[in-house]
C-alpha positions, 0 to 999 in steps of 0.5 A: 855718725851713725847710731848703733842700738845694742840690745841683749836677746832675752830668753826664749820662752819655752813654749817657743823652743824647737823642742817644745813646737817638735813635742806639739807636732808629734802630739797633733799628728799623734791626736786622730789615732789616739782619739781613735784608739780611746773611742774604739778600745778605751771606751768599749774596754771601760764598759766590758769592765764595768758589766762584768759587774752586772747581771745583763742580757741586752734585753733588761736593765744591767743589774749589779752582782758584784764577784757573782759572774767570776765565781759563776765561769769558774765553775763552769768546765767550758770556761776551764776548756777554753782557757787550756785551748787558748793556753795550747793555741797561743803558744803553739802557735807563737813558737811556729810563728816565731821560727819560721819567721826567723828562718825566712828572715835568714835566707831572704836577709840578704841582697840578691836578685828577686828577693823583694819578690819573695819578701813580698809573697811571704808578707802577703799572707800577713795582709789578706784579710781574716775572713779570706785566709781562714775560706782558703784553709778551709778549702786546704783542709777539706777532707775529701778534696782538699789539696792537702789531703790530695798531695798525701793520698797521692804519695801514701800517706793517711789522709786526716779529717783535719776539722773534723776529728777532734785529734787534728782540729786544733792542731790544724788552726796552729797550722793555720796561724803558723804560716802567717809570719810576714811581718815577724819575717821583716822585723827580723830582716831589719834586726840581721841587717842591723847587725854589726858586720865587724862580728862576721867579718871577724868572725871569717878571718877566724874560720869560723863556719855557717853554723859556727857564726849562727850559734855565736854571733847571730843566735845571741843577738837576735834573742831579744827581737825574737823573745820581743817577737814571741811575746808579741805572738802571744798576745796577738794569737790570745785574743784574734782567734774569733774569725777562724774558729767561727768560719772554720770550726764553730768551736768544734768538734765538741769543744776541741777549738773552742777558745776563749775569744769565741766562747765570750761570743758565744755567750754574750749574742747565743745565750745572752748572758753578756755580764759572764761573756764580760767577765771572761774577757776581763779575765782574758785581758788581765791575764795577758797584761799580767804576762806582758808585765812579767815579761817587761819586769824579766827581759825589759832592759835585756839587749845588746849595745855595740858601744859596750 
């Protein structure tokens, strides 16, 4: 007669569970960006915030003036200039981003022939490189034999010194940012096509226009994605403006372009005056985490569920 041996299986330990071993692969696959994003921005943002603090100029020993660069850029009119630039710049910019994102998202949403084509024609504008897409504007621009200028001399039309007349040079950098809308166009392809298609084929059997199922039925629901959207346009066009001021503008004419991210160049490599340069991008860098937090304290549990 054979022996039997029973035995009740104990517990795993935790530390064995599916989850558990789940958690630490996420952790390590995790690990090289986060390692990343410590040295390369946690690391640089921990010291621009401690010479704020400081009297420096890279050439002498940072030197301890506590409130003294705050109250000195407060001051200064410059500083004021930058910030309703910046102001003017990033929400300007983000509108124009945000609908035009939207209504390519509409008319390339659905499934046809050639429309990853376009898809991707539009998304490429999202990818070149900073310094390639502001020489093309540039060259766009130039007054004397730029296509823009070209196109409307050639039907009638004022030909504006785009970069060169103060009325027209900041305006032409929120054109310039407005055409980059690749990837708010697929994040808004994503959320249309998500969707719930009962809505419109309810919708039909109704009668209901093209306009009537946009304003009652799309509209309302992709208001998330897009304040989503908008808020991170914001944030993106606050504190990415340096190539294109440095290549296109030089902050000029005057201080019509002068935005933030090129005024803390200008004055931590021109002036040297690092502590104040530091002080601002605190300041730059407060201001948009207090407006995410407003925002994520508003809207952060905003959205829709279909199972409601």
């Amino acid at each position: 007669m054979n022996a039997f041996r029973f035995s009740w299986p104990g517990r795993v330990p935790a530390s064995r569970s599916p989850l558990a071993r789940y958690r630490r692969q996420l952790w390590l696959l995790l690990a090289p960006f986060l390692a990343g994003a410590l040295l390369l921005i946690g690391l640089p943002a921990l010291l621009t915030f401690g010479l704020a603090f400081t009297r420096y100029d890279a050439l002498t020993p940072p030197v301890w003036s506590g409130w003294a660069n705050f109250a000195a850029i407060l001051q200064r009119e410059v500083f004021w200039i930058a910030a309703r630039n910046t102001l003017v710049f990033a929400g300007a910019a983000a509108l124009l981003q945000v609908l035009g994102a939207l209504g390519l998202a509409l008319l390339l949403h659905p499934a046809r022939r050639g429309v990853h084509l376009y898809r991707g024609g539009v998304y490429l504008t999202t990818i070149l490189p900073d310094v390639a897409y502001a020489l093309i504007w540039l060259w766009l621009f130039n007054p004397l034999y730029g296509p823009v200028n070209l196109v409307l001399g050639g039907i009638g039309l004022p030909q504006p010194a785009w970069l060169i007349d103060p009325a027209t040079a900041l305006p032409s950098l929120i054109a310039m940012a407005a055409f980059r809308v690749g990837e708010g166009m697929l994040l808004l392809i994503a959320a249309r096509q998500a969707l719930p298609a009962a809505y419109y084929q309810a919708a039909m059997l109704d009668g209901a226009g093209r306009w009537a199922i946009f304003r009652h039925i799309t509209w309302p629901l992709l208001v998330p994605w897009l304040l989503l959207l908008f808020v991170r346009d914001i944030v993106v066009a606050a504190h990415s403006t340096f190539t294109a001021v440095y290549i296109m503008t030089g902050g000029g004419p005057g201080y019509a372009t002068t935005l933030l991210p090129y005024l803390v160049f200008e004055e931590a490599f021109s002036h040297l005056r690092i502590g104040q340069a530091a002080a601002m991008l605190t300041l730059l860098f407060a201001a948009i985490a207090l407006f995410v937090w407003f925002v994520y304290r508003r809207l952060g549990a905003w959205g829709y569920a279909d199972d409601l």
